[in-house]
C-alpha positions, -999 to 999 in steps of 0.1 A, spaced: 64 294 77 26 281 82 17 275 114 -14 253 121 -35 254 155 -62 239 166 -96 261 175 -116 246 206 -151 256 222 -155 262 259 -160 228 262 -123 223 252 -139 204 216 -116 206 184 -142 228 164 -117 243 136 -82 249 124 -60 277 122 -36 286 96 -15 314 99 19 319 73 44 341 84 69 353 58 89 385 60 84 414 36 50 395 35 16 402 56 7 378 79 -19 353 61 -44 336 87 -71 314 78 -97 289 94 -105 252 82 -130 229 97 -103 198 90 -69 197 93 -63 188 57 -79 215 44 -60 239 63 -25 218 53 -39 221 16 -43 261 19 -12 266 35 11 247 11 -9 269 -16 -3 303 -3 38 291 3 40 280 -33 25 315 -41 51 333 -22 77 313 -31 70 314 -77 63 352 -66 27 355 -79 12 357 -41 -20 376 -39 -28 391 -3 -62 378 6 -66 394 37 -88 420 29 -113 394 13 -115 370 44 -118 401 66 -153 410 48 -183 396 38 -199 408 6 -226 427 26 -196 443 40 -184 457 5 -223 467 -6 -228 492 28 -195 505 19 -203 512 -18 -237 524 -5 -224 549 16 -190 559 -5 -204 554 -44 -240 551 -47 -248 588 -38 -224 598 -62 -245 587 -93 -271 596 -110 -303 569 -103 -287 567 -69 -317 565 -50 -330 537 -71 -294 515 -63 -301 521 -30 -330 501 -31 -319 472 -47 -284 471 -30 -309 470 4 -332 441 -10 -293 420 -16 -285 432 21 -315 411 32 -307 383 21 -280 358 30 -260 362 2 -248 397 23 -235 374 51 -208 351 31 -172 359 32 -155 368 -2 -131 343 1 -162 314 8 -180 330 -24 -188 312 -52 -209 308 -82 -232 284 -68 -240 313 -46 -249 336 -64 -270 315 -84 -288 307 -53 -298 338 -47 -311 342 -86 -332 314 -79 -343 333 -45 -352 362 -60 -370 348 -91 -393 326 -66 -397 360 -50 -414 366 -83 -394 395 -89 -392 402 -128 -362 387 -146 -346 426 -154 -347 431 -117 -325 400 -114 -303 409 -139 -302 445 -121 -288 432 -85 -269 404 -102 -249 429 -122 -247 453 -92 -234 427 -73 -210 421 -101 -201 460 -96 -192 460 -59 -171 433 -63 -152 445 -96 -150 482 -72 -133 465 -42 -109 446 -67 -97 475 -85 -101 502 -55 -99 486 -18 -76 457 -22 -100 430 -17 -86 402 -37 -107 372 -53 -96 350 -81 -130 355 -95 -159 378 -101 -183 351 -93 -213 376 -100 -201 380 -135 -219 369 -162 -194 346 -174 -199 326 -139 -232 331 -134 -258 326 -154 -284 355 -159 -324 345 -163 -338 340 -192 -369 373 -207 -343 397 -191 -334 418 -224 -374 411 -242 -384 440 -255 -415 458 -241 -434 471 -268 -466 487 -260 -480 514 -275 -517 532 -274 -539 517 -294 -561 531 -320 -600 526 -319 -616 494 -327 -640 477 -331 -646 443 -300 -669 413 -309 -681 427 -346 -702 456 -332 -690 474 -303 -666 503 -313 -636 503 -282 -625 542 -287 -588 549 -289 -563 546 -261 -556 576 -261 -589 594 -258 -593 569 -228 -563 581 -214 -567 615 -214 -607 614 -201 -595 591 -168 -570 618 -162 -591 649 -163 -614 629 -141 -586 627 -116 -580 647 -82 -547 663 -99 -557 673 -133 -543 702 -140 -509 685 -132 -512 650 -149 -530 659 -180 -502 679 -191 -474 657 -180 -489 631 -199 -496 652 -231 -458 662 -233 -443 627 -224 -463 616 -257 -447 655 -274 -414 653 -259 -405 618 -256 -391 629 -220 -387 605 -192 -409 611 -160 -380 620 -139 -370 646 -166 -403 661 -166 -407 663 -131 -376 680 -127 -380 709 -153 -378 743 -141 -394 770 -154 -360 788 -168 -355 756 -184 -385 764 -210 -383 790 -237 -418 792 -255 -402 819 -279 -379 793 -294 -401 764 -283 -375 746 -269 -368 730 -234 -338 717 -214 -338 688 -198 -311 685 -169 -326 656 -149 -333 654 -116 -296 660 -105 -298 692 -119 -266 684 -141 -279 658 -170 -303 631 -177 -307 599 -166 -276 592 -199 -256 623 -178 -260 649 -204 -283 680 -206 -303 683 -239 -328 704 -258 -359 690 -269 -381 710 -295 -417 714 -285 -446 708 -305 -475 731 -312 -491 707 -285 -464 704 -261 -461 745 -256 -502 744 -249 -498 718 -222 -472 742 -209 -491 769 -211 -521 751 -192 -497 744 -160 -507 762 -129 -474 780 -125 -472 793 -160 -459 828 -162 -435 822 -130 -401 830 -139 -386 801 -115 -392 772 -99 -406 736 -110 -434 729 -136 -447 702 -118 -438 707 -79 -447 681 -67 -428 651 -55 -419 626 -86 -431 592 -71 -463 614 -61 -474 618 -91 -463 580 -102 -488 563 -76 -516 590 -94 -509 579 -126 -509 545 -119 -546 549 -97 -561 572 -124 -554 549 -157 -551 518 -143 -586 515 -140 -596 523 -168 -564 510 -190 -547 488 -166 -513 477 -184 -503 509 -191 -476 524 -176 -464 561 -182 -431 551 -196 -451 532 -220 -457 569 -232 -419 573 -240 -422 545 -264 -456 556 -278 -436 592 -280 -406 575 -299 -424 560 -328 -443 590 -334 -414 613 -334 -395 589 -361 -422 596 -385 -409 636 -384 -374 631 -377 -365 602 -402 -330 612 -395 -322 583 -368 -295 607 -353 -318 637 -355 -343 614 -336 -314 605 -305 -307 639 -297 -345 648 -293 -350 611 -271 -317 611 -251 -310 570 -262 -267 571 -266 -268 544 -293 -288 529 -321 -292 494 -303 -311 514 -274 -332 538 -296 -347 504 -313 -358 494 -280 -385 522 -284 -392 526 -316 -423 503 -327 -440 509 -358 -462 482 -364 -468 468 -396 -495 488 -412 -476 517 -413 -444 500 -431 -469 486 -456 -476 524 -462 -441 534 -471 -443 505 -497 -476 523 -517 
């Protein structure tokens, strides 16, 4: 039976009602309503559940707010995958905002677009959106299915919520080839430019041959950072990548790459060559981010090193045609992905027509 009270301030002021349904073999229901006929209205819906037997307890989801349900995915789930430091950061930026501070049961879809809009007047790109809206979406699905924190809805889900627009463009730059600006000045190639600014930077003899096998390899920074030196095998010219966990890539398996005449004289030119164990670039992996980022940006200043994954990709599908062979050297897990990467401009389809 639903019992509804009254909720006053010191001042002895009616600021709320309580409604609290008692049923036995049930758990105690208790919610609060700033009018009274709201609170009649939610009682006679929770009754009618128990009584056509499809009652849903919704405890758990009026106990906690959605910031709740991100610190305890944070600490129980987040560590537990691989990329978990970078969840961490954006599960911190959704803790900041308000969005953290409403109560499951009070969420809705209106909500969550709010805090798209927030975070796209933040200026924050729209995949980054996309990112914390899904992971939203994920915390939410988790409590569902795994801490009995029952909602109707997902109201982060894409069906509910809309997801900004640019998200899933394709970025599609690659180094370009020497040319010629205004008619008369000859602009050398990318690539020459790269590799000059690098040598011309503090640490050398570390980023000139992470960048030479990113373009060899096709490998992801955090991949190359992570190699160890057991991990390379010059004899075969082959290397393993394991990731930065040690246990698989950033897709969770462990691969090996083949290594170009190139790619084994970049190794060769490391510091540490000849060590039987240890990392081929020990240094810390954001480290070695900011460099690259100081060194070309100056002199190239839209290039990032990922970039060099994609520049890597196209190159590699002119030797592996095969565009299975061409996965298991690059990592991507389907087709869809892998053409993300791949960018062969125009020019050189025109070739394959001669």
């Amino acid at each position: 039976m639903a019992t509804i009270a009254p909720r006053k301030n010191r001042d002895g002021q009616v600021i709320g009602y309580q409604v609290k349904i008692r049923r036995t073999g049930f758990p105690t229901q208790s919610k609060t309503f700033e009018t009274k006929t709201d609170a009649k209205r939610w009682a006679a819906e929770m009754e009618s559940e128990i009584s056509r037997g499809v009652f849903v307890d919704r405890s758990e989801a009026e106990r906690n707010t959605l910031g709740d349900l991100i610190r305890r995915y944070q600490t129980d789930i987040t560590p537990t995958k691989l990329g978990g430091d970078k969840e961490k950061g954006h599960l911190a930026v959704i803790l900041d905002d308000q969005i953290s501070l409403m109560r499951m049961t009070m969420l809705a879809s209106k909500d969550v677009g709010a805090f798209r809009d927030r975070m796209a007047a933040a200026a924050y790109a729209p995949a980054t959106i996309v990112r914390r809206l899904n992971l939203i979406a994920t915390v939410i699905n988790h409590a569902r299915s795994e801490w009995g924190v029952h909602v109707v809805d997902n109201m982060a889900s894409a069906k509910l919520t809309a997801r900004p627009k640019g998200a899933d463009r394709k970025r599609e730059r690659r180094l370009q080839p020497a040319r010629v600006v205004a008619g008369q000045e000859e602009c050398p190639a990318e690539e020459e430019i790269l590799f000059k600014a690098l040598a011309a930077g503090r640490h050398a003899a570390l980023t000139v041959p992470l960048a030479r096998l990113a373009i060899e390899t096709a490998a992801r920074q955090g991949e190359l950072c992570s190699l160890d030196w057991k991990d390379v095998d010059l004899e075969k010219r082959v290397m393993t990548i394991r990731g930065l966990s040690g246990v698989g890539s950033k897709s969770g398996d462990v691969r090996r790459v083949p290594l170009s005449s190139a790619a084994v004289e970049a190794i060769r030119s490391l510091p540490g060559f000849g060590a039987k164990a240890g990392r081929l670039f020990p240094v810390d992996q954001n480290a070695l981010k900011i460099t690259f980022a100081r060194t070309v940006g100056k002199k190239i200043p839209d290039l990032t090193f990922h970039d060099l994954r994609h520049e890597a990709t196209s190159r590699l599908a002119k030797v592996y045609t095969n565009p299975l062979e061409l996965m298991r050297v690059t990592g991507h897990k389907t087709l869809s992905m892998l053409s993300r990467y791949y960018h062969a401009d125009a020019e050189e389809l025109a070739q394959r027509l001669a």
